[in-house]
Backbone bond lengths (Angstrom), bond angles and torsions (degrees), N, CA, C in turn:
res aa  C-N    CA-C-N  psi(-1)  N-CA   C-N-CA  omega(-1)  CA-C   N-CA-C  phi
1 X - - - 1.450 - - 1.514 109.09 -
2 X 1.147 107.84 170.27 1.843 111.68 -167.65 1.893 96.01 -121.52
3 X 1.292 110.13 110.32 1.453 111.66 146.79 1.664 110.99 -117.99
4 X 1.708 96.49 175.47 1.035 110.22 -173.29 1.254 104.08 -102.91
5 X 2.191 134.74 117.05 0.902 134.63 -158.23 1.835 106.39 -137.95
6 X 1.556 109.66 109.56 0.905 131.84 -165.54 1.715 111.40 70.17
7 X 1.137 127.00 13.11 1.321 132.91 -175.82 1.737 122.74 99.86
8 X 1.596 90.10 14.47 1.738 97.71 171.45 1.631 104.67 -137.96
9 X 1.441 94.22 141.55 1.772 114.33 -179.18 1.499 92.78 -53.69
10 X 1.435 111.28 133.27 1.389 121.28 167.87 1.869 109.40 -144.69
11 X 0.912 109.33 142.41 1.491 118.79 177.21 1.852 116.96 -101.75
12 X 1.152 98.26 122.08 1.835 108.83 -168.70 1.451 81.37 -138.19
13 X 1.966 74.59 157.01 1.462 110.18 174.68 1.774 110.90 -92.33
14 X 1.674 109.16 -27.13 1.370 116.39 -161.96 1.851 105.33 -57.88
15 X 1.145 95.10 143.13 1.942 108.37 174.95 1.473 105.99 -94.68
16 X 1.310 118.70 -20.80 1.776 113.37 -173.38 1.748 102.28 -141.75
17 X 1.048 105.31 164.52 1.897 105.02 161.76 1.105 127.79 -53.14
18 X 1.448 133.37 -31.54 1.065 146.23 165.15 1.760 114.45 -54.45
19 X 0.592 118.88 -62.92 1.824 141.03 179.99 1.703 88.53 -59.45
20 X 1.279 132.49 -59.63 1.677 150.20 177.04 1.119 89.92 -0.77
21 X 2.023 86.17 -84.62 1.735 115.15 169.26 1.275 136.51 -12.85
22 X 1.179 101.80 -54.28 1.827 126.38 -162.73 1.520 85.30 -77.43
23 X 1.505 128.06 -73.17 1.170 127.65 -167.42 1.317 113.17 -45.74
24 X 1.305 120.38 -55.73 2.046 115.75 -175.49 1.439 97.72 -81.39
25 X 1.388 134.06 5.10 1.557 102.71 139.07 2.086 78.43 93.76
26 X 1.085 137.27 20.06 1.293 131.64 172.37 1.509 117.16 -80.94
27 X 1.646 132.84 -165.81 1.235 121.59 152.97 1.621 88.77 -121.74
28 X 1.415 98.08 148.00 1.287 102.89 -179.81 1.955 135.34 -67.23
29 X 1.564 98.82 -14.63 1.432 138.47 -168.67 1.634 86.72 -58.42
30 X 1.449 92.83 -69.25 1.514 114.03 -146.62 2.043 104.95 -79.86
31 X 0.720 117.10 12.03 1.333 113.24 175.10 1.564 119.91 -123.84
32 X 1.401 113.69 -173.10 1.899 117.46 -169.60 1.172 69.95 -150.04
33 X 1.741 105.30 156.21 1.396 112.98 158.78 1.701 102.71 -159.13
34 X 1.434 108.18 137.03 1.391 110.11 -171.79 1.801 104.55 -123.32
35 X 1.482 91.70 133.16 1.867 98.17 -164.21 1.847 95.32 -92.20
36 X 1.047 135.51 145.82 1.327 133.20 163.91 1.615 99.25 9.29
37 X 1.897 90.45 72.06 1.517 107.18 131.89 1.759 86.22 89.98
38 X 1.306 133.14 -45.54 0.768 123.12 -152.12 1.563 112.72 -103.85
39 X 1.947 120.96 144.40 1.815 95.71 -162.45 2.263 84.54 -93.35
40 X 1.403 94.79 161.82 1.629 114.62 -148.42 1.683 73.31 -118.42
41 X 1.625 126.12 110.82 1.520 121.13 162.86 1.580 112.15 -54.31
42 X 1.321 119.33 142.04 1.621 117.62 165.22 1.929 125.13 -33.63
43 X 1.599 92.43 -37.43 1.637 83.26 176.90 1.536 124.62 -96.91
44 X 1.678 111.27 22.49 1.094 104.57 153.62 1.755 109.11 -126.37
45 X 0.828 140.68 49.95 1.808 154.97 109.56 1.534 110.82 -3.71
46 X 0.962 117.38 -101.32 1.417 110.46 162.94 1.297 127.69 -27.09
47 X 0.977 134.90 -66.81 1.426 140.24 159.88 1.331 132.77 -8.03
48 X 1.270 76.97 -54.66 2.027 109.17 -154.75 1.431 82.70 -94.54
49 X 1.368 112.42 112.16 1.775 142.90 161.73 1.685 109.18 -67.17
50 X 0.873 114.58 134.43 1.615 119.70 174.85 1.627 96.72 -92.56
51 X 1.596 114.58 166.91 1.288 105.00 -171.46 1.962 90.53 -154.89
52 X 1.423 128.19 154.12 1.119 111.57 176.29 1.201 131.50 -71.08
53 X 1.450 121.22 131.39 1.191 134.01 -167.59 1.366 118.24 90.79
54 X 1.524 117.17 -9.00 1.498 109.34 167.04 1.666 129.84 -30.75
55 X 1.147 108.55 129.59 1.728 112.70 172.61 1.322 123.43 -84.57
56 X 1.642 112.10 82.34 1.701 109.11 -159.03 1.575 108.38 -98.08
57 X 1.150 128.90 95.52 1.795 123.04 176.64 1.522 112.48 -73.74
58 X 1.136 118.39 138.64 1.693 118.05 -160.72 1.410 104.58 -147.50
59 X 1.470 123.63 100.03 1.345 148.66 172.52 1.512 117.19 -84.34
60 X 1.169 117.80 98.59 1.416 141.26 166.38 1.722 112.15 -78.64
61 X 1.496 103.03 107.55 1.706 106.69 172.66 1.524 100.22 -89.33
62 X 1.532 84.68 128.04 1.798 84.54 144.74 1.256 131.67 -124.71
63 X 1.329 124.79 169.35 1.733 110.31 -157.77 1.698 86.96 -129.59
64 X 1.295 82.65 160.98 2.043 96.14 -175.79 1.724 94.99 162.88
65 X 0.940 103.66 -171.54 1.521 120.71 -164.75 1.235 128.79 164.98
């Protein structure tokens, strides 16, 4: 299916946020991710179904100092 990820057309296999994750190879801890506009809490990931054309923005922290 085709969403829009960080503001570019990308094609995934994942069915939910969770799977998203798994696919780009992220840790799930360390990121936020907001589906059309809206931010999606960590414990609903699973839940939360991706759909085509969804607008998913996905913020990766990194820590150092």
């Amino acid at each position: 299916m085709q969403i829009q990820l960080n503001g570019e057309d990308t094609q995934v296999s994942a069915g939910n946020l969770t799977e998203l994750v798994v696919e780009l190879g992220l840790e799930q801890r360390m990121i936020a991710i907001e589906r059309n506009m809206e931010v999606v809490p960590k414990s609903e990931y699973a839940t939360t179904k991706l759909e085509e054309n969804d607008r998913i923005e996905l913020v990766h922290m990194i820590g150092g100092g």
